[in-house]
C-alpha positions as CSV (number, residue, x, y, z in Angstrom):
1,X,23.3,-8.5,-9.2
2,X,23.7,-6.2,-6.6
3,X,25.1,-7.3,-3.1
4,X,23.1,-5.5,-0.5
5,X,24.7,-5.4,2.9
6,X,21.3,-4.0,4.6
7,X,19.3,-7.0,6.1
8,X,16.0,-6.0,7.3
9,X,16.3,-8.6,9.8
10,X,12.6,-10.0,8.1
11,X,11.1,-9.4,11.4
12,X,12.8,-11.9,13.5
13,X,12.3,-10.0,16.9
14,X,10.5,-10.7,19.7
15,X,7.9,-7.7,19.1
16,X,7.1,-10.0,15.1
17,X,7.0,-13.2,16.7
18,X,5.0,-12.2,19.3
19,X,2.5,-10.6,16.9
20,X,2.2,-13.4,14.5
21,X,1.7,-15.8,17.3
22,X,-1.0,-13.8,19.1
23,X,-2.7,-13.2,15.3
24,X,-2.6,-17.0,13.8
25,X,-3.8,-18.2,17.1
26,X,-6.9,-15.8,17.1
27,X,-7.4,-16.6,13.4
28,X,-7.1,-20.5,14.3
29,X,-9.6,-20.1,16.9
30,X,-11.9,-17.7,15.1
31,X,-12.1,-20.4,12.3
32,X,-13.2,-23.1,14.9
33,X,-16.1,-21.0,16.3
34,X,-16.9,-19.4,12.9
35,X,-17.1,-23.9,12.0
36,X,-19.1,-24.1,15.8
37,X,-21.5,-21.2,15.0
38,X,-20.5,-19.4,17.7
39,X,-20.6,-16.0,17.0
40,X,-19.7,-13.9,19.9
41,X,-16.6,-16.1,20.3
42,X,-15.9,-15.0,16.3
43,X,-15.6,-11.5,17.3
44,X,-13.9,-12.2,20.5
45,X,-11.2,-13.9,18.4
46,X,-11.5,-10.8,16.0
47,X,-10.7,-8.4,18.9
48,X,-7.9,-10.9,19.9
49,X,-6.3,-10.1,16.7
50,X,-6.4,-6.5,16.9
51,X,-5.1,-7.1,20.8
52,X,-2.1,-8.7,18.8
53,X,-1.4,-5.5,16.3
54,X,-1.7,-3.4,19.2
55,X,0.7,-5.6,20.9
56,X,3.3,-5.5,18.5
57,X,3.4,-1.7,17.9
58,X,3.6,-1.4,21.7
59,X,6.7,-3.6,22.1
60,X,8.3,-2.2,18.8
61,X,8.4,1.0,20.6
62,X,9.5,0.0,24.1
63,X,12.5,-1.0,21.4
64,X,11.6,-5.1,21.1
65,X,11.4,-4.6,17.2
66,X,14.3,-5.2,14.5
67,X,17.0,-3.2,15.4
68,X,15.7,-2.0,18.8
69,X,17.5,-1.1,22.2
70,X,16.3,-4.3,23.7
71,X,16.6,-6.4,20.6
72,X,19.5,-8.6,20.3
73,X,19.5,-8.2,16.3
């Protein structure tokens, strides 16, 4: 076995956490009023889940990601 001295850090950075929060809470709510059959709230959770992707990307590049200026890691 190899010993490999480059973590990746596995995303633990604000700009990750912050993404997967944003993301499994718009899927947890988009399964709720998928179950309520309320379909404009569906898509609403939908866009919420993009809003979270966008999120991310934004704060990886104002340097919140793995290995950013503002990243303690």
């Amino acid at each position: 076995m190899s010993d490999n001295q480059t973590e990746p850090g596995h995303g633990d950075s604000v700009a990750a956490w912050t993404t997967v929060s944003i993301i499994i809470a718009a899927f947890a709510f988009g399964t709720l009023f998928f179950w309520l059959d309320i379909a404009a709230l569906v898509w609403a959770s939908a866009g919420l889940a993009l809003v979270g992707v966008g999120l991310g990307v934004y704060l990886r590049k104002a340097g919140y990601g793995v290995g950013g200026s503002k990243s303690k890691h």
